[in-house]
SERO-4910 file (N, C-alpha, C, O; in steps of 0.05 Angstrom, whole numbers):
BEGIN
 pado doro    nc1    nc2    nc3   cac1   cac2   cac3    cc1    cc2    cc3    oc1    oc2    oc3
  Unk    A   -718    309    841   -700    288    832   -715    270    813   -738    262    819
  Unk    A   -703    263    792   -712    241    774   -707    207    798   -696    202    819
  Unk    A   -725    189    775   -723    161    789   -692    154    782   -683    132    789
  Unk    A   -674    175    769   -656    152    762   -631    163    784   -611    152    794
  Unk    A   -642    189    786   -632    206    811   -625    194    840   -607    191    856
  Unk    A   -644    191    838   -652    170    866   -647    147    863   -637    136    883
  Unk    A   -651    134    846   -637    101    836   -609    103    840   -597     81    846
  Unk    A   -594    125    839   -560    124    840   -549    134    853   -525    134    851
  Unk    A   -568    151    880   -557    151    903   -557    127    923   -539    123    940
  Unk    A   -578    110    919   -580     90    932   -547     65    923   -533     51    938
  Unk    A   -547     68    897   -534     49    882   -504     62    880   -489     59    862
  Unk    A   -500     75    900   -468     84    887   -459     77    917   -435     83    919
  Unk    A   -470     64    944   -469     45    970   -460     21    959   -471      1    950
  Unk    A   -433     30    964   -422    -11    956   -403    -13    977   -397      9    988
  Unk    A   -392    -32    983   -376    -40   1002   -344    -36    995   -333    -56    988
  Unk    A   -331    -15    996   -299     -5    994   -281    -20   1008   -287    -13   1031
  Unk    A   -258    -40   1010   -241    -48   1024   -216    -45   1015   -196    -58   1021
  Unk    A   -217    -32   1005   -186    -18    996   -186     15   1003   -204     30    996
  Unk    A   -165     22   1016   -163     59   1024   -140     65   1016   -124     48   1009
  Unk    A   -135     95   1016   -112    108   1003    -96    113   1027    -72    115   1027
  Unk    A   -111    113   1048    -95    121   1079    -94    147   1084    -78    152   1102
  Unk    A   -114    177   1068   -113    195   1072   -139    203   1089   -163    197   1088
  Unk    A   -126    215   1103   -146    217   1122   -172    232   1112   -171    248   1093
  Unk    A   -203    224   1134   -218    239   1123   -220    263   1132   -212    264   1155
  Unk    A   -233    295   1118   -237    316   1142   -251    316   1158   -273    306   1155
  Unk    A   -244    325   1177   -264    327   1206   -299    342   1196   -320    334   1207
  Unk    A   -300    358   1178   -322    366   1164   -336    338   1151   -358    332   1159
  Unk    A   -325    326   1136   -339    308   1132   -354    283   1146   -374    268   1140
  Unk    A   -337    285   1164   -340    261   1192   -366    277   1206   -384    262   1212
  Unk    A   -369    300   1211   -390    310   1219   -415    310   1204   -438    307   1211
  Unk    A   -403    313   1181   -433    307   1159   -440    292   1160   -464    291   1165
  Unk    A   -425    263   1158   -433    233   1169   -455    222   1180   -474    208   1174
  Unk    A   -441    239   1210   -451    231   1225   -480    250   1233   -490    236   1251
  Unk    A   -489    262   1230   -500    281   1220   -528    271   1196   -549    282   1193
  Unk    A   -518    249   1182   -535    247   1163   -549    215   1190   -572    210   1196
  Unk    A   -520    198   1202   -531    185   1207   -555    184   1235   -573    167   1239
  Unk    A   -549    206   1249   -574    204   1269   -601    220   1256   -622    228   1267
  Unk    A   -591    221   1230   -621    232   1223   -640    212   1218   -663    216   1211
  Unk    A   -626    184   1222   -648    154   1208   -674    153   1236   -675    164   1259
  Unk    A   -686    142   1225   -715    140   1233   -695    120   1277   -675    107   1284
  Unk    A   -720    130   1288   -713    122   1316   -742    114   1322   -759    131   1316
  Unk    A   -750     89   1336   -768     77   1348   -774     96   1384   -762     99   1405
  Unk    A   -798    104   1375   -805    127   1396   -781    150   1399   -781    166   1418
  Unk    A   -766    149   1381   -748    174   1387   -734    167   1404   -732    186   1420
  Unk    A   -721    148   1413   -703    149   1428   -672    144   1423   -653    140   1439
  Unk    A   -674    147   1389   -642    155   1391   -625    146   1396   -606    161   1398
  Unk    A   -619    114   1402   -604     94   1419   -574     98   1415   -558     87   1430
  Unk    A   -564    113   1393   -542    111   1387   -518    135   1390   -525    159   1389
  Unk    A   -489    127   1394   -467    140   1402   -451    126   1376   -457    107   1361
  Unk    A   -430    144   1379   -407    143   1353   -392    144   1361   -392    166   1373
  Unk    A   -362    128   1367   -336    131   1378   -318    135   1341   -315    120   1322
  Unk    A   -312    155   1344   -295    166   1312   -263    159   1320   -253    165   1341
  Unk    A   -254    150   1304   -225    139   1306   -207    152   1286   -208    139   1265
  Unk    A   -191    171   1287   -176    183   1271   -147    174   1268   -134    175   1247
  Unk    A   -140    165   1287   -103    158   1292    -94    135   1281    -98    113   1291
  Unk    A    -80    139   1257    -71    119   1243    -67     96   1259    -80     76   1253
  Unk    A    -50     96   1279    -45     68   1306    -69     61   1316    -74     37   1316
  Unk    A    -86     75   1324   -118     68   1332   -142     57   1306   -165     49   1311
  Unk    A   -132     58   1284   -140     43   1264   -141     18   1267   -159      1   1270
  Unk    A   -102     19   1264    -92     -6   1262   -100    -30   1276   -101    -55   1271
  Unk    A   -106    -12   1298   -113    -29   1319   -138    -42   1324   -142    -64   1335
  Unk    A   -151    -30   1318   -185    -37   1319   -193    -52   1292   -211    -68   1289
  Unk    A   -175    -43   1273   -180    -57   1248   -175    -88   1249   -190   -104   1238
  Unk    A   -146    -99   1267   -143   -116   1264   -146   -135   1282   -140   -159   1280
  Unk    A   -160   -121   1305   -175   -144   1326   -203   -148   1315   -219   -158   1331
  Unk    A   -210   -141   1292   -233   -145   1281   -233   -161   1261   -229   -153   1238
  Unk    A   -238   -191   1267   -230   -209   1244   -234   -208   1212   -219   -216   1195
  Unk    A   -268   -191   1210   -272   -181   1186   -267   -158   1169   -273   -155   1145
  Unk    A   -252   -139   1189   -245   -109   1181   -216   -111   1182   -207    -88   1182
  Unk    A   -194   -129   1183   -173   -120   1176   -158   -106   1146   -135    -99   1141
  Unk    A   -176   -107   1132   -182    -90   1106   -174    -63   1111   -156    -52   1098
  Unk    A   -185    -54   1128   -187    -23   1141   -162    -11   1155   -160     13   1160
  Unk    A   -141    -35   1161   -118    -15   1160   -117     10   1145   -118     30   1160
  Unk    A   -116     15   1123   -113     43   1117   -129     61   1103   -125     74   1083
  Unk    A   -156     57   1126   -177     76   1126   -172    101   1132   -152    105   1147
  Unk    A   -182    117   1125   -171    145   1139   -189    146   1162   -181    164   1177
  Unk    A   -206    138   1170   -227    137   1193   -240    115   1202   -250    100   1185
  Unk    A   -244    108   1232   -259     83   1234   -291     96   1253   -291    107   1275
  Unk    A   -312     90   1237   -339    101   1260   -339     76   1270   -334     55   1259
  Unk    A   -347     79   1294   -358     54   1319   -388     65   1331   -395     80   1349
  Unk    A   -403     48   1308   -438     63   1328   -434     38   1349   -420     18   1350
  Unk    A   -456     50   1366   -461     39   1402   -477     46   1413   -491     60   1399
  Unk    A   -486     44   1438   -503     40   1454   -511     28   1475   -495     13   1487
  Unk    A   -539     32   1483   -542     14   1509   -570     14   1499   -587     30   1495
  Unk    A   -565    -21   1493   -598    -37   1482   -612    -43   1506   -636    -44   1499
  Unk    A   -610    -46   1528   -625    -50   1548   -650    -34   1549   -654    -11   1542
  Unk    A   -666    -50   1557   -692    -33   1552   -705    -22   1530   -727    -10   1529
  Unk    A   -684    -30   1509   -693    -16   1483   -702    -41   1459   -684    -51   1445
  Unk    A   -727    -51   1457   -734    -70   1443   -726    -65   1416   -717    -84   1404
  Unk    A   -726    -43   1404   -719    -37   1371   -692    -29   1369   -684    -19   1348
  Unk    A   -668    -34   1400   -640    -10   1392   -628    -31   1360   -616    -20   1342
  Unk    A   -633    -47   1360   -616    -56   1334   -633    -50   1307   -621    -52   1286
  Unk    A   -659    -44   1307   -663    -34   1284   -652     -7   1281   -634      1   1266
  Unk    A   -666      7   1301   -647     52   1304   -622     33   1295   -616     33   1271
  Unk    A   -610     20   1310   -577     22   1302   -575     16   1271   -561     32   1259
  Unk    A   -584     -1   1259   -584    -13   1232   -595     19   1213   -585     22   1191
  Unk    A   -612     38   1222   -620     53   1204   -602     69   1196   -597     74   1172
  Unk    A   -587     80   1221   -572    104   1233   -533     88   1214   -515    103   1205
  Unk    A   -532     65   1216   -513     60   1200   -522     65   1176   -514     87   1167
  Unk    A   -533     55   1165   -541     49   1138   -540     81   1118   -529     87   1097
  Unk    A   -562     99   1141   -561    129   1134   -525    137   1126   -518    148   1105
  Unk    A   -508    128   1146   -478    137   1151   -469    122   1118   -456    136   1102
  Unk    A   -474    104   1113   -459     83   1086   -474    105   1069   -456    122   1068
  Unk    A   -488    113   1059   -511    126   1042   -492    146   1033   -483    146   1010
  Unk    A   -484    171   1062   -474    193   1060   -456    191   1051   -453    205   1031
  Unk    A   -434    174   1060   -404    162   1058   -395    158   1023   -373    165   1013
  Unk    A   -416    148   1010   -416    144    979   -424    163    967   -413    168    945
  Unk    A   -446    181    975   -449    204    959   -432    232    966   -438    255    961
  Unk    A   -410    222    979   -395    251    989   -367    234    980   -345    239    992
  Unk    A   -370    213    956   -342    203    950   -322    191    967   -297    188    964
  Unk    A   -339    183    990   -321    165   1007   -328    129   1005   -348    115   1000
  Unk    A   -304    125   1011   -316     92   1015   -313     79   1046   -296     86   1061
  Unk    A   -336     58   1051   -341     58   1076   -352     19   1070   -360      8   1050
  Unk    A   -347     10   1092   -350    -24   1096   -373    -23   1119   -366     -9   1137
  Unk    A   -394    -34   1122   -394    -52   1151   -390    -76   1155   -397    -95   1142
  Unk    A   -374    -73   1180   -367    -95   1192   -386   -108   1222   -387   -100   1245
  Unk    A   -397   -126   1211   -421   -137   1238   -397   -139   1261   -372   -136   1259
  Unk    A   -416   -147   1285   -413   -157   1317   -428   -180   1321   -449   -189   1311
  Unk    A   -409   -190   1342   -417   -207   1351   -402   -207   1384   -381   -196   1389
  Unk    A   -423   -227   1409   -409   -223   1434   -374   -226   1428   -361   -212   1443
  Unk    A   -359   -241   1410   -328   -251   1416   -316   -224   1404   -298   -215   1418
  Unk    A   -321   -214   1387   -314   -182   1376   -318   -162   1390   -306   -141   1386
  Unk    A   -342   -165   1414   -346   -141   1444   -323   -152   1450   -303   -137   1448
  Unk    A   -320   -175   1458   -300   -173   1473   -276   -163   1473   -264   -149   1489
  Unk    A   -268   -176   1447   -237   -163   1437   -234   -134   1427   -211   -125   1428
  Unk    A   -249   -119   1420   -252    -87   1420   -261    -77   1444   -254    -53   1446
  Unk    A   -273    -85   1462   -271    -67   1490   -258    -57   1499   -260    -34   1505
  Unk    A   -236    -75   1503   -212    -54   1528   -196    -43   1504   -172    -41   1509
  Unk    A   -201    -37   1486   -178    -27   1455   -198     -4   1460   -188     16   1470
  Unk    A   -226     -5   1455   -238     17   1452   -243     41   1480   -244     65   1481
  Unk    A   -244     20   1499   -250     33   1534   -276     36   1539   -285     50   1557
  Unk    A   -296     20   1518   -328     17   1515   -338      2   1542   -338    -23   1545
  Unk    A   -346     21   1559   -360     -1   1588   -383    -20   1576   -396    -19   1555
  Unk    A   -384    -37   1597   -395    -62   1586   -430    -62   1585   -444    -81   1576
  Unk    A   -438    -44   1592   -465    -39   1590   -481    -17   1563   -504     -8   1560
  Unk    A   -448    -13   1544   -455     -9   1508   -455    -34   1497   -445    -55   1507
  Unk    A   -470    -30   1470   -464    -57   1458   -454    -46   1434   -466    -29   1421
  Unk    A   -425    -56   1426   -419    -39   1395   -430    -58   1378   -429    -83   1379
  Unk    A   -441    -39   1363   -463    -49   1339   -443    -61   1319   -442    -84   1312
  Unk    A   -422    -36   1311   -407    -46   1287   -386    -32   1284   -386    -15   1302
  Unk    A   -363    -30   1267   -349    -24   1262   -340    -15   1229   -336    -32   1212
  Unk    A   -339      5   1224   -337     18   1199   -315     29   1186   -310     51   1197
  Unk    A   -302     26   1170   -274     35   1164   -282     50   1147   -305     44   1140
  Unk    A   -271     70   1136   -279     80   1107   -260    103   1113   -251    108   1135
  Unk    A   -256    118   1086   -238    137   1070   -238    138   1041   -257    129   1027
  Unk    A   -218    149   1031   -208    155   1005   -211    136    984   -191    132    970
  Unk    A   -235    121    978   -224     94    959   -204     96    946   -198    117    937
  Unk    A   -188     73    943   -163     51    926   -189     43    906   -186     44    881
  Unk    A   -209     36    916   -226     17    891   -245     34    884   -251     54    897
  Unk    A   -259     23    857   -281     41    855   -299     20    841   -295     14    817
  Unk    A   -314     11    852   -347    -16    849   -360     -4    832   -361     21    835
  Unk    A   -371    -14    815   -382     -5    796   -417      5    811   -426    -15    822
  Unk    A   -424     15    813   -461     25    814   -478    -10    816   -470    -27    800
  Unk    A   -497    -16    832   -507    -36    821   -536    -37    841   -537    -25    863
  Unk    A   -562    -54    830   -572    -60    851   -581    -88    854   -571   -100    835
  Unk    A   -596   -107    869   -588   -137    865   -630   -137    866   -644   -151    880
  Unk    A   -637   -121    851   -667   -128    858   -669   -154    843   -654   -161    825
  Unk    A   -694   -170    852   -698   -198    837   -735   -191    842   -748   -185    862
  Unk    A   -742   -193    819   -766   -198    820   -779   -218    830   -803   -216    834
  Unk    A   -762   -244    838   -768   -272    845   -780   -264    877   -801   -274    885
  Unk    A   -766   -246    891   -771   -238    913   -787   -219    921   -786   -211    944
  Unk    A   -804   -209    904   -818   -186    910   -856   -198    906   -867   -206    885
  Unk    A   -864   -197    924   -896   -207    924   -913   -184    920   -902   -162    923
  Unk    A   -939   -184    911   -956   -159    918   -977   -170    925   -987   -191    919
  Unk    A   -987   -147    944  -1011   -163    961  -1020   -180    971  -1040   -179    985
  Unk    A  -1002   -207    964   -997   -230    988   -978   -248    982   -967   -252    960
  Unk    A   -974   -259   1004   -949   -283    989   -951   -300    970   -932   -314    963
***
């Protein structure tokens, strides 16, 4: 791959909040997911589960007890990564990689995909919607499908922020 190769897989990850409402294929949801437990894991342990949400009403639903994802009504798919951080001093980095891998795939296979953070008042209100026992922590919530929009390519480097060799 050229640098510019690689410059525009990175850069074609933008944040989609508009969907067509067509659903995604089950093939691709597997690639997904698939790309996403391939991110780097702190001693290998892998901290992370995926609850995949296909049912238009189960969208709806999860989209809109989620104060920042009600966008995602008409995603064709919602991923829910999770887990159990206990004991796991790095599960929120694995979790942060293992999404991030998932947003990556999602744009270079022409899908568009959001994250949406957590927080404890968002466990709460997606638990009994999801049936997540209380000893996961959902990391996040992800809507994505068919883009409505299409973000132009971009990346936000600033040289102001980049040091070499010391601060």
């Amino acid at each position: 791959m050229t640098e510019d190769e690689i410059l525009a897989f990175f850069m074609r990850r933008r944040s989609v909040r508009k969907f067509t409402g067509e659903p995604v294929p089950k093939e691709k949801l597997k690639l997904l997911l698939k790309a996403a437990m391939a991110a780097p894991s702190a001693r290998n342990r892998q901290p992370w589960e995926f609850l995949v949400i296909t049912e238009r009403e189960k969208i709806r639903e999860v989209c809109t007890a989620h104060p920042y994802a009600k966008f995602g009504v008409d995603a064709g798919a919602v991923i829910v990564p999770l887990g159990k951080p206990a004991g796991n001093f790095y599960f929120f980095q694995d979790m942060a990689a293992a999404v991030e891998n998932l947003l990556l795939a999602a744009a270079n296979l022409g899908l568009g995909a959001t994250w949406c953070g957590m927080d404890e008042k968002r466990q709460e209100l997606l638990r009994p919607i999801l049936g997540i026992p209380e000893e996961y922590w959902i990391f996040a919530v992800v809507p994505m499908g068919v883009p409505a929009e299409n973000p132009p390519p971009r990346t936000q480097y600033d040289p102001a922020k980049v040091h070499w060799e010391r601060f």
